[in-house]
C-alpha positions in Angstrom: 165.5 20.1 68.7 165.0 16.4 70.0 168.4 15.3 71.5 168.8 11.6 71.9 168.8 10.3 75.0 171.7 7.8 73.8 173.8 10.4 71.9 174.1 12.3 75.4 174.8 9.3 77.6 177.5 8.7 75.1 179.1 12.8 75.3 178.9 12.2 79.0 181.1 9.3 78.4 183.6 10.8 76.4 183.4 14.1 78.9 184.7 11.3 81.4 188.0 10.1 79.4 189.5 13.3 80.5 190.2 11.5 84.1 192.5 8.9 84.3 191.4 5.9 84.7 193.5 3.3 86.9 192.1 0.3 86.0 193.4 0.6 82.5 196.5 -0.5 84.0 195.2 -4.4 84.8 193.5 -4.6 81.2 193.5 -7.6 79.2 195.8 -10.1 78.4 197.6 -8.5 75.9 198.5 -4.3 75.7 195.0 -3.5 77.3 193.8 -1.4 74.1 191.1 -3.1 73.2 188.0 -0.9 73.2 184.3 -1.3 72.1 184.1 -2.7 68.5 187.5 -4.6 68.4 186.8 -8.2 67.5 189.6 -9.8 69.6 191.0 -13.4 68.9 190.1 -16.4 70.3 193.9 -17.1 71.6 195.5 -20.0 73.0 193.0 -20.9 75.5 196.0 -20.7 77.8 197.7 -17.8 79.3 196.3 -15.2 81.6 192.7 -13.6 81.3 191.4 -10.6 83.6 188.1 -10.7 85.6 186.2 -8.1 86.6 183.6 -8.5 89.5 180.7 -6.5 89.1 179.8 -6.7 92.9 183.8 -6.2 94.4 183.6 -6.5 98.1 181.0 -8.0 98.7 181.0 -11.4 96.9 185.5 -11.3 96.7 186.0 -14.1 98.7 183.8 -16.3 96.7 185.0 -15.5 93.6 188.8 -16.1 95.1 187.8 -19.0 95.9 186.1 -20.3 92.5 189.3 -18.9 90.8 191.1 -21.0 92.9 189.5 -24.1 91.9 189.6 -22.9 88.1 193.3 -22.5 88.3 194.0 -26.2 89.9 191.7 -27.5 87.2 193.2 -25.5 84.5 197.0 -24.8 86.0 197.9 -23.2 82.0 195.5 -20.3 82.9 196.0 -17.5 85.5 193.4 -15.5 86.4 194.0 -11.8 87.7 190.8 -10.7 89.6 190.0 -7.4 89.8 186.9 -6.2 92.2 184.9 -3.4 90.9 181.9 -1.7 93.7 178.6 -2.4 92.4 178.3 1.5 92.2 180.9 2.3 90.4 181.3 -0.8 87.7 178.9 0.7 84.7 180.9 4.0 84.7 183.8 1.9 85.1 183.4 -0.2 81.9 181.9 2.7 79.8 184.9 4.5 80.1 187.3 1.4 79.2 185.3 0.5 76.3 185.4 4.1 74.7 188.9 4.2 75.7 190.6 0.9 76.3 191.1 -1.6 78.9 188.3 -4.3 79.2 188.9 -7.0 80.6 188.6 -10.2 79.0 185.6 -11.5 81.4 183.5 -9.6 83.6 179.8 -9.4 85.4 177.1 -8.7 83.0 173.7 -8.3 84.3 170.5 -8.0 83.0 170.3 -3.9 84.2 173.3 -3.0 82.6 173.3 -6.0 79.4 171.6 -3.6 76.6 173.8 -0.3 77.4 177.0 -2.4 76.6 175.8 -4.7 74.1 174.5 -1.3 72.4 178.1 0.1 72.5 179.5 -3.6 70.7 181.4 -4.3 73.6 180.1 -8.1 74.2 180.8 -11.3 72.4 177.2 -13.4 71.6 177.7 -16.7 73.3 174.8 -18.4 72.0 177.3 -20.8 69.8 179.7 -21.5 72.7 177.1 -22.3 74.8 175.5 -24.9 72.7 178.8 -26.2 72.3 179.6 -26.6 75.9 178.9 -28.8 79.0 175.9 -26.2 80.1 173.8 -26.8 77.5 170.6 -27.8 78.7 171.6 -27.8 82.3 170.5 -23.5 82.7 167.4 -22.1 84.1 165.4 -21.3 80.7 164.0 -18.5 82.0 166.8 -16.9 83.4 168.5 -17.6 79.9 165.1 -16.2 78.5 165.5 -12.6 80.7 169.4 -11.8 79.4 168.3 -12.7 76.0 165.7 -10.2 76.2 167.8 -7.8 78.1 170.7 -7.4 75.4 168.8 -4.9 73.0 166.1 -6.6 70.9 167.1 -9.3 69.0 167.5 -12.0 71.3 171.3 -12.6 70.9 173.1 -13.9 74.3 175.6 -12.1 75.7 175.8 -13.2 79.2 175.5 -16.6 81.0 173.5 -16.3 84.1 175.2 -17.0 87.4 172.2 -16.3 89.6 168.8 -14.6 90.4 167.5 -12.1 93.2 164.6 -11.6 94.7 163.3 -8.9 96.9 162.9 -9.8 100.6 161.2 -8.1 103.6 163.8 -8.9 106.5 162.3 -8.0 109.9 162.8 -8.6 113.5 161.7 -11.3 115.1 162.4 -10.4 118.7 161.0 -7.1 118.1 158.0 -7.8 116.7 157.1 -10.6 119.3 158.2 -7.6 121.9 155.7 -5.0 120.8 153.3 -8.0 120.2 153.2 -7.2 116.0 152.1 -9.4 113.5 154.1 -10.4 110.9 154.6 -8.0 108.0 152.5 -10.0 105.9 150.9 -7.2 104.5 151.6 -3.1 103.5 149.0 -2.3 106.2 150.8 -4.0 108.7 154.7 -3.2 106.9 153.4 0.7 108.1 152.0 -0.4 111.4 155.0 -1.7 112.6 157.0 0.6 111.0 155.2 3.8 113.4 154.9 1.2 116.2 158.7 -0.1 116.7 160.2 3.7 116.4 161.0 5.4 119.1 163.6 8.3 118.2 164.6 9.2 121.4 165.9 5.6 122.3 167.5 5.6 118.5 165.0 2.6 118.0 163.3 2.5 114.2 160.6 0.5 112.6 162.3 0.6 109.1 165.6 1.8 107.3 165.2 3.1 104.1 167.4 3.1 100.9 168.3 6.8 99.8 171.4 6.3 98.1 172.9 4.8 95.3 170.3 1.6 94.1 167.9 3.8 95.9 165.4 3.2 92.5 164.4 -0.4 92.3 163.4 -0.6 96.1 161.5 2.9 95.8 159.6 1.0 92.3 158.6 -1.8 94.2 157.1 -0.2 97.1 155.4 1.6 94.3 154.2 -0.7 92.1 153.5 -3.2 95.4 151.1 -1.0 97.0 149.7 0.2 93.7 148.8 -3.2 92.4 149.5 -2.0 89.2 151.2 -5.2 87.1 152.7 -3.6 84.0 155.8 -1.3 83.3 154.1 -0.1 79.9 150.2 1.0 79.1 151.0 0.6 75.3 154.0 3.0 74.2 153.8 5.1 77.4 155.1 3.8 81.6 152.7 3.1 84.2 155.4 4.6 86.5 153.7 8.1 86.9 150.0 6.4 87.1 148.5 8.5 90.2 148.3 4.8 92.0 151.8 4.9 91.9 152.2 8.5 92.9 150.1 8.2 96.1 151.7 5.3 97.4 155.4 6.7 96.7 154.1 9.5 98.7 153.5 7.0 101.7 156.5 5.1 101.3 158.8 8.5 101.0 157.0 9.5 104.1 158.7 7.0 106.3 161.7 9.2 106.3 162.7 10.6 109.3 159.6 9.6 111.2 160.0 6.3 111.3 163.9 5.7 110.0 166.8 7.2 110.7 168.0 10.6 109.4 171.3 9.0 108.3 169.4 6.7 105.7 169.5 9.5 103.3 172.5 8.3 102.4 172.2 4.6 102.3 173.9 2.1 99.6 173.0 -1.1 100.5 176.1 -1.8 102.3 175.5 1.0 104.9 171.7 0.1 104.7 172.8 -4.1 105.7 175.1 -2.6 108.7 172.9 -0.4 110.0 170.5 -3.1 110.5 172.6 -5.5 111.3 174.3 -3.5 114.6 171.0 -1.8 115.6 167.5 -1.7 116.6 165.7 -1.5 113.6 162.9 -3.4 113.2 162.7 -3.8 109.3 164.7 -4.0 106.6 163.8 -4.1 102.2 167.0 -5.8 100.3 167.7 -8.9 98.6 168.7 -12.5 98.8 172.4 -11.7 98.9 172.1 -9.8 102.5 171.0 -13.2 104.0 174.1 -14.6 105.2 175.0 -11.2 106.5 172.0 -10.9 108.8 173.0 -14.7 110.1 176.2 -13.7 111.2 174.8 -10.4 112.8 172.1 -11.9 114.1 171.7 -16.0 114.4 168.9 -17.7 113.0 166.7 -17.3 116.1 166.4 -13.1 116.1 165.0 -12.7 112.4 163.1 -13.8 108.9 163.0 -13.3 105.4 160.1 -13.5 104.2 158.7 -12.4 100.3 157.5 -8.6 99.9 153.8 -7.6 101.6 151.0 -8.4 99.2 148.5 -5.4 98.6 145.1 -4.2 99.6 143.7 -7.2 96.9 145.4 -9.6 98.0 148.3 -9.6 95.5 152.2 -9.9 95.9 153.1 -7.0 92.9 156.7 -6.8 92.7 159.3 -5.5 90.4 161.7 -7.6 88.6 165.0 -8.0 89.9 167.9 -8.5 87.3 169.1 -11.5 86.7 173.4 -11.3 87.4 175.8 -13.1 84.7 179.1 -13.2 83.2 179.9 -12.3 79.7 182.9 -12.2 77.5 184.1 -8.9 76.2 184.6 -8.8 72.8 188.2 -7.0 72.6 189.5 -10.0 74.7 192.9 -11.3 72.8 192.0 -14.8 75.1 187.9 -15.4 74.4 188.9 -19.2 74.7 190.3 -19.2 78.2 187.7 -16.4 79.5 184.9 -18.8 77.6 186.7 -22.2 80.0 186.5 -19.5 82.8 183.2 -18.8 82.7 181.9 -22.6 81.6 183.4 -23.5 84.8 182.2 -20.5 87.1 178.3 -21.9 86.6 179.0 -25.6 86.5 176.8 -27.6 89.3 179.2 -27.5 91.9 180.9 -23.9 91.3 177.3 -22.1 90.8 176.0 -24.1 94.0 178.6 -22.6 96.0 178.5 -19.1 94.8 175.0 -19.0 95.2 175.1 -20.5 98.2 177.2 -17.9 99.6 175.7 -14.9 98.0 171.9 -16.7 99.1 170.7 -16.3 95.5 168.9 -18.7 93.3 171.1 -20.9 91.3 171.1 -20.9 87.5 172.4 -24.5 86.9 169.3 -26.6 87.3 171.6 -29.2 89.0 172.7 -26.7 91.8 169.2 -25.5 92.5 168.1 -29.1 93.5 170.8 -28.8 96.5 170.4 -29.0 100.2 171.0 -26.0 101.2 167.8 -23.9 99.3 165.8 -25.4 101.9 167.4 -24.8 104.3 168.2 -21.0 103.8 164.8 -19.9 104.4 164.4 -16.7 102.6 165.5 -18.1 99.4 163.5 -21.0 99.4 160.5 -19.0 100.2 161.5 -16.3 97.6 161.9 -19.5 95.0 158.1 -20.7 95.9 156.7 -16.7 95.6 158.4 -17.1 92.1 156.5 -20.5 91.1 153.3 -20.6 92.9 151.6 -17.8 91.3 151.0 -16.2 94.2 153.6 -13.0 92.9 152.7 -10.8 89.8 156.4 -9.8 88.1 156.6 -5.7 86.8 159.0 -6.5 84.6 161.5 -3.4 84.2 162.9 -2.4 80.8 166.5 -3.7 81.3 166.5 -3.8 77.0 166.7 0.2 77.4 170.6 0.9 76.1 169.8 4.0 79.3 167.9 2.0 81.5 170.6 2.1 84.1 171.7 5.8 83.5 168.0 6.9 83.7 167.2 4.9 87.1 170.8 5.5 88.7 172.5 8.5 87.9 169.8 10.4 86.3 167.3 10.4 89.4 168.8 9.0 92.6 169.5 12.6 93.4 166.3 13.6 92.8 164.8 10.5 94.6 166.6 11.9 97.3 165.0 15.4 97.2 161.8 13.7 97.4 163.0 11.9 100.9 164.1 15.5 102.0 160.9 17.0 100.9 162.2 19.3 98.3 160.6 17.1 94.8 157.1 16.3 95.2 156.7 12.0 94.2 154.7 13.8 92.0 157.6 15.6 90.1 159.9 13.0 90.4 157.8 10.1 88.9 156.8 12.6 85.8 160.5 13.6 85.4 161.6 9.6 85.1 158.4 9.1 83.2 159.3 11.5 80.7 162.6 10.0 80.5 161.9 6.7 79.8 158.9 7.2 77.6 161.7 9.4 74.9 163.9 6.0 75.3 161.2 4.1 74.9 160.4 5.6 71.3 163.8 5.9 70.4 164.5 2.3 70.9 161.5 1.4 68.8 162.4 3.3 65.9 165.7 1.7 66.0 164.5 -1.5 66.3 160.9 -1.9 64.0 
């Protein structure tokens, strides 16, 4: 009997209301039982509203900051901030939509868009945004990716903040040292990768991600070494093409001999540390680690630079998701998150997120300021993006289970590959298979 890929994600959910969940004590601005599929009320447009940040941590004193601002510019509305890890926020919001307790505004990205859209959990903002001061002053295609994301039929349901980009940090110093080239290229990524590790000094060419968000980086090394420039080949993935395979088995390879043992383990913010206090000569992440890696490091010890092009000469990389904030639809306040949010990606509020996150602005007016040039790795990220020098994989965010099936479903087993116990093989097929059912169940639902 088929079982729907959906229909379990959702029994794993309700399996999970049997914990007691904390956060259902700072839900929103009225009794905090609003759940999935409760229309809300627009409210006063005063009173207090409840953010969540999808990314708690690591980008809380930014956000403090733009609340901060929002609050002396509207002194009727308090916000209460609430920081969520970027591990733990989809199971966080799953749960309070199935049992209560969303806030009234929270982080919405393109990964995670479709599985709570699919669940009626977001209000459509295409109206207020037409209305509002941002119309016309958002990056189209940025817009364009979270419509697309939301489930099918091109309704908005988050305002973009920023985008990423995947970045190839390595070491100056220790490159010029061992006299390397730059890791222009996978040939050379793997050359100095085996040429900059020496175990017995704790010195190694590369860290590698093997914890949680362990997927996208392990699809672009994929998918860049393959060459290969499309998710599907008609109704079935390209993921487990043997292109892909053989050059997962490279990649997965690195383990051990070239990184340390520890990085089975890795989140990104281990991952950022770990290069950051060490010897390691390369490093795969994003935009956002930037700033991190100047304080570590200074300017002078270290680049960013776009991901290695392939054996034809092609950059091949996966998409990264585009990060946003959306309005939940059991908020009691949807006028005062809607000002929240207005004002969170105006041109000087977005500028100085992004600034401090090094991502790439979504108000047009904020991506024309000084400082994209002069953070290097975003401004060469933005020119990879536009010169047609970088063919885009884009990932099926619109899946309702894309981020079940690439995080929870097969990060363990990504890390069985790493430990040599899951052939690439095995692994690829498994998520294959996995996505492929989703794949036919969204179309049926959709025409």
């Amino acid at each position: 009997m088929k079982i729907s890929i959906r229909r379990s994600r959702r029994a794993a959910i309700a399996v999970a209301l049997g914990s007691v969940l904390a956060l259902t004590a700072t839900a929103c601005g009225d009794d905090g039982s609003g759940a999935g599929g409760d229309k809300g009320d627009e409210g006063s447009g005063k009173g207090k509203i409840v953010f969540w940040d999808n990314n708690g941590g690591v980008r809380t004193d930014i956000w403090k900051e733009i609340i901060a601002d929002f609050q002396k510019a509207n002194p009727d509305i308090k916000v209460e901030y609430v920081g969520i890890a970027s591990t733990e926020y989809q199971s966080k919001v799953d749960t309070a939509i199935q049992g209560g307790g969303l806030p009234d505004v929270g982080g919405v990205g393109a990964a995670m868009l479709a599985g709570f859209s699919a669940q009626n959990a977001l209000e459509p903002l295409d109206d207020r945004l037409a209305g509002s001061s941002l119309n016309g002053k958002l990056n189209e295609d940025m817009v364009g990716v979270l419509k697309a994301a939301g489930g099918g039929d091109g309704t908005l349901y988050s305002i973009p903040t920023s985008a990423n980009n995947g970045v190839l940090y390595y070491r100056t110093d220790l490159f010029k040292k061992a006299g390397l080239d730059e890791p222009t290229t996978w040939d050379k990524f793997y050359e100095a990768a085996d040429k900059l590790t020496d175990a017995k000094k704790n010195e190694f060419g590369y860290t590698i991600r093997g914890g949680a968000g362990s997927i996208a980086q392990a699809l672009d090394a994929a998918y860049g070494q393959s060459g290969i420039t499309s998710f599907w080949n008609g109704d079935k993935t390209t993921l487990n093409d043997p292109k892909n395979v053989a050059a997962l088995e490279k990649y997965a390879a690195l383990y051990k001999k070239d990184t340390p043992a520890a990085d089975l383990n890795n989140d990104f913010t281990k991952m950022v540390a770990q290069w950051d206090s060490g010897t390691i000569g390369m490093l795969n992440h994003n935009l956002g680690s930037y700033q991190d890696h100047v304080k570590a490091l200074g300017v002078d010890k270290f680049r960013g630079i776009p991901q290695p092009i392939g054996a034809n000469g092609k950059r091949v990389q996966v998409s990264n998701p585009v990060d946003g904030l959306g309005v939940f639809k059991s908020s009691k306040n949807k006028d005062a998150a809607w000002k929240f949010i207005e004002f969170a990606t105006s041109h000087a509020e977005n500028s100085k997120f992004n600034k401090a996150a090094g991502q790439v602005p979504s108000n047009n007016d904020a991506a024309k300021d000084s400082w994209i040039s002069e953070a290097e790795p975003t401004k060469l990220a933005a020119a990879a993006l536009t010169d047609g020098s970088t063919s885009i994989v884009q990932l099926p965010y619109y899946l309702p289970d894309w981020n079940t099936i690439s995080k929870a479903d097969n990060e363990p087993n990504f890390q069985k590959v790493l430990l040599g116990d899951m052939s690439a093989k095995d692994f690829l097929d498994t998520m294959a298979d996995q996505l492929n059912k989703a794949q036919a169940e969204w179309k049926e639902q959709n025409g």
